[in-house]
Backbone bond lengths (Angstrom), bond angles and torsions (degrees), N, CA, C in turn:
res aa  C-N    CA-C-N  psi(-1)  N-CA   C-N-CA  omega(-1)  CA-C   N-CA-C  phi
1 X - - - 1.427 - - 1.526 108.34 -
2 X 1.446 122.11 142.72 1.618 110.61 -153.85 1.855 75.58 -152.02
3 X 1.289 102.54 142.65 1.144 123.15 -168.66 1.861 107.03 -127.31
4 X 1.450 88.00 134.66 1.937 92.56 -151.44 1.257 75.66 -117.29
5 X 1.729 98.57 151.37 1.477 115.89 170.37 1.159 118.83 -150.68
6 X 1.569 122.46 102.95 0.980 122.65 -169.12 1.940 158.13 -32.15
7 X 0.884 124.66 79.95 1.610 114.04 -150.08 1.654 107.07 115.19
8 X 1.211 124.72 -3.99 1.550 120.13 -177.70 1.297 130.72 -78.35
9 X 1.664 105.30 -7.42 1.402 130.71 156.99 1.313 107.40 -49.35
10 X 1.617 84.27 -79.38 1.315 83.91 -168.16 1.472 151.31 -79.68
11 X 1.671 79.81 -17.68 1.991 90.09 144.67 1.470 126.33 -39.27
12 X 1.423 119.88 -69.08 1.678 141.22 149.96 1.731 98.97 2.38
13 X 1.459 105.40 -86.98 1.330 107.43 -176.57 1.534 138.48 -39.55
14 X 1.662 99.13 -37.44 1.383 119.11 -160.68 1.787 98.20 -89.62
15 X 1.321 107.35 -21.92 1.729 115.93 176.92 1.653 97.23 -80.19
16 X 1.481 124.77 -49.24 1.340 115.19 -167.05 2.047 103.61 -67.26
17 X 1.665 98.90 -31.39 2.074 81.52 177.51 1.550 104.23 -67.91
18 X 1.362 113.86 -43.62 1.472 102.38 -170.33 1.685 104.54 -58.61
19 X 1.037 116.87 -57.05 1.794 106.17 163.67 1.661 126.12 3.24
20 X 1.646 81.80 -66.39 1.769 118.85 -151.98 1.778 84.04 -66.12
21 X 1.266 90.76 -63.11 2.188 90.39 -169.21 1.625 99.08 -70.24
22 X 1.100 137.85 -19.42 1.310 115.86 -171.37 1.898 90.31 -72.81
23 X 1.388 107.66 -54.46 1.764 85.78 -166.27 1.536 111.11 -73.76
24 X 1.474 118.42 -12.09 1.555 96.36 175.57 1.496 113.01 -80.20
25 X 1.492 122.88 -15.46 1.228 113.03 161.14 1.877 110.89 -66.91
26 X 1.172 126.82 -48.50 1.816 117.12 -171.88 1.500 99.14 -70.89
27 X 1.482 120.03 -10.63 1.637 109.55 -178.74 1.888 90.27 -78.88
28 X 1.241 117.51 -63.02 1.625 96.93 -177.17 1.075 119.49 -46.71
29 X 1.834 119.89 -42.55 1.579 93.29 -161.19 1.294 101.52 -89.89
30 X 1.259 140.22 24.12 1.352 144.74 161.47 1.630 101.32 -87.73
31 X 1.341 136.13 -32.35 1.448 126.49 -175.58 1.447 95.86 -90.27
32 X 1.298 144.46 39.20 1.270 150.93 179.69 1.696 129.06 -125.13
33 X 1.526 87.36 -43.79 1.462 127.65 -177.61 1.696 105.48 -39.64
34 X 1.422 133.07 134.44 1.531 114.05 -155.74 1.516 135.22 53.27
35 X 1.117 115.78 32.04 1.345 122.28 -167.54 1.752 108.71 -169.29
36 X 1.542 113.94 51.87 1.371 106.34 177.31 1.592 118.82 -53.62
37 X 1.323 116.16 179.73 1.208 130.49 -168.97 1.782 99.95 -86.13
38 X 1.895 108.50 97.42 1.527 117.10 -159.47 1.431 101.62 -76.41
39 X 1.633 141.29 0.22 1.107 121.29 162.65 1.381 119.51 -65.84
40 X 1.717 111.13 -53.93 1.479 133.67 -155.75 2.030 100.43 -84.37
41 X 1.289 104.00 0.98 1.860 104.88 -169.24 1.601 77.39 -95.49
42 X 1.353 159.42 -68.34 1.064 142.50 -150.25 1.589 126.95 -60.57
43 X 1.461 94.94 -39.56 1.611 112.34 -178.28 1.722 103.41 -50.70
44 X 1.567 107.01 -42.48 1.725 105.68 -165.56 1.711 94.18 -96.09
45 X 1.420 138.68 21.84 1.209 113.97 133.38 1.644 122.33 -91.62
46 X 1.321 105.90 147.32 1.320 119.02 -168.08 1.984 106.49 -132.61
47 X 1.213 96.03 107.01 1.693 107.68 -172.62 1.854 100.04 -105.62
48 X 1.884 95.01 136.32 0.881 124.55 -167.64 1.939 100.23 -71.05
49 X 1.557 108.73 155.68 1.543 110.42 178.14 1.176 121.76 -53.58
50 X 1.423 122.42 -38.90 1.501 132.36 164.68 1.562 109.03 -66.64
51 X 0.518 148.24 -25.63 1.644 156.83 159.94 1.561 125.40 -48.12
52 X 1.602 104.95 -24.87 0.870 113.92 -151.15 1.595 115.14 -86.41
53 X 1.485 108.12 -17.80 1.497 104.09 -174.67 1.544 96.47 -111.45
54 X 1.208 102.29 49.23 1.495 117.40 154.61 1.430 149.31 -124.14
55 X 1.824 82.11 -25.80 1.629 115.56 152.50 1.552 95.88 -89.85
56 X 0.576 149.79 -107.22 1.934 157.13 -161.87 1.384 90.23 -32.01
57 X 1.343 141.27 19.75 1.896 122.03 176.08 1.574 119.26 30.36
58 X 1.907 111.22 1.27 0.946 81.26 159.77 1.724 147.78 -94.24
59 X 1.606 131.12 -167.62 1.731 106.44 165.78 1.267 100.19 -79.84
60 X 1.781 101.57 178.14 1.624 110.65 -169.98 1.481 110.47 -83.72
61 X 1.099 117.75 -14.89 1.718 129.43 146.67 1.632 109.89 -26.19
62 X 1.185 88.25 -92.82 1.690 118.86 -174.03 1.518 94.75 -43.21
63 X 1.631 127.83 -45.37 1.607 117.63 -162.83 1.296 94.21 -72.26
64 X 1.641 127.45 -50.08 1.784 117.70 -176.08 1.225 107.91 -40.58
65 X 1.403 116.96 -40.82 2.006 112.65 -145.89 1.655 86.42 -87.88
66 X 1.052 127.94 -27.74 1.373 111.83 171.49 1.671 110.84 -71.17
67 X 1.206 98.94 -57.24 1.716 87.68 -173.41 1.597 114.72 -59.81
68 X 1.195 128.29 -11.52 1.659 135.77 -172.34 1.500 89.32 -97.66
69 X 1.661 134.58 -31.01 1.521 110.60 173.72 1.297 120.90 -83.01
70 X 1.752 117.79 -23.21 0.969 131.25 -143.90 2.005 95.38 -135.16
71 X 1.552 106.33 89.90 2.016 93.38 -165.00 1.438 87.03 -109.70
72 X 1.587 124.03 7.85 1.509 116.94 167.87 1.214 111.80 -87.08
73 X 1.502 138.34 -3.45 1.413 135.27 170.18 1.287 110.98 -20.36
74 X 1.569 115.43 142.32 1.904 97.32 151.52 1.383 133.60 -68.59
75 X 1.197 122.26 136.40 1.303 129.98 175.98 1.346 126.55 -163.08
76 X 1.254 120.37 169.36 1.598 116.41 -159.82 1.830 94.98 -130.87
77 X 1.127 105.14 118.73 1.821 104.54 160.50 1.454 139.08 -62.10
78 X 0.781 138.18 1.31 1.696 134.35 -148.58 1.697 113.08 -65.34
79 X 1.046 126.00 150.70 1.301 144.14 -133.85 1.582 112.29 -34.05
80 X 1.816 98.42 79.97 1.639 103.25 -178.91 1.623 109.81 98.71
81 X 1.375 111.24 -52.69 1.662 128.85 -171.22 1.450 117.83 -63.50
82 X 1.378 137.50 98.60 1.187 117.23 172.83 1.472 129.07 -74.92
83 X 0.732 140.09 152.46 1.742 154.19 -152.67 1.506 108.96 -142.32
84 X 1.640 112.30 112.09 1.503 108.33 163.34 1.544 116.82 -99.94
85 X 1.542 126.87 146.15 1.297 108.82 -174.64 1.859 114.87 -102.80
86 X 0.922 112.27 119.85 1.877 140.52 -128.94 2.033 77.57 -39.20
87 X 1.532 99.35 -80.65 1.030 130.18 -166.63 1.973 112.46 -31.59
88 X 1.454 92.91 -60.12 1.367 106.11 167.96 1.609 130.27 -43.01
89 X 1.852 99.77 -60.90 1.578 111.69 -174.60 1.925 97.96 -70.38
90 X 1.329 114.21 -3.40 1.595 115.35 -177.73 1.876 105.01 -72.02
91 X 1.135 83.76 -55.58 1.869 101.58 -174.55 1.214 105.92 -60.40
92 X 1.840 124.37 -55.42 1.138 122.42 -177.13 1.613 122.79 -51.76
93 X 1.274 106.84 -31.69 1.770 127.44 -162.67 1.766 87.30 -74.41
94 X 1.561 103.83 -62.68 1.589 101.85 166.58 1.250 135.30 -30.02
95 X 1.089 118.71 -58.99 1.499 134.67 -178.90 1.896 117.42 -70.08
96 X 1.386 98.77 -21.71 1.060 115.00 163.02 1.537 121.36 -78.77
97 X 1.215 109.54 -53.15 1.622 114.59 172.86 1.498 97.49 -54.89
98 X 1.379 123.16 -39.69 1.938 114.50 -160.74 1.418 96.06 -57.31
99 X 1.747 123.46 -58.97 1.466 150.90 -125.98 1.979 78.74 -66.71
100 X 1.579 97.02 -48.19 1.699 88.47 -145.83 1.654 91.46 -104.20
101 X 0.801 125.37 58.83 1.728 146.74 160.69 1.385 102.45 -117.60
């Protein structure tokens, strides 16, 4: 004696796709995992003024005379502390080296 229930087919099916996309979605974000998104990870570090001629290779000489020629740099204020944003003051320093070549 076998007991039928209507629609249980096709329930069956519609559980095995959701299955199918649930692990091919955790299979990508598992091939991701250690490996943030390397454009958008630089922008949100933010290096302190003293810091700075350590990312830029340059001496702390050379970092004043830039920031005393150059007081439009990017940078962020917050209480007293200045803040350059890594990614940003990179391009700018660039574009600066191109201009005066």
């Amino acid at each position: 004696m076998e007991v039928e229930i209507p629609g249980l087919g096709t329930g069956l099916i519609l559980l095995a796709v959701g299955l199918a996309f649930v692990g091919y979605f955790i299979g990508k974000g598992l091939q991701n995992i250690g490996e943030p998104d390397k454009d958008n990870y630089n922008y949100n570090l933010f290096i302190k003024e003293n810091d700075l001629e350590f990312y830029s290779n340059l001496n702390k000489k050379e970092v004043q005379e830039l920031l005393n020629k150059y007081p439009d740099a990017p940078k962020i204020e917050l209480n007293g502390t200045t803040y350059y944003p890594y990614k940003q003051f990179l391009e700018w320093l660039s574009s600066i080296e191109a201009n005066e070549k």
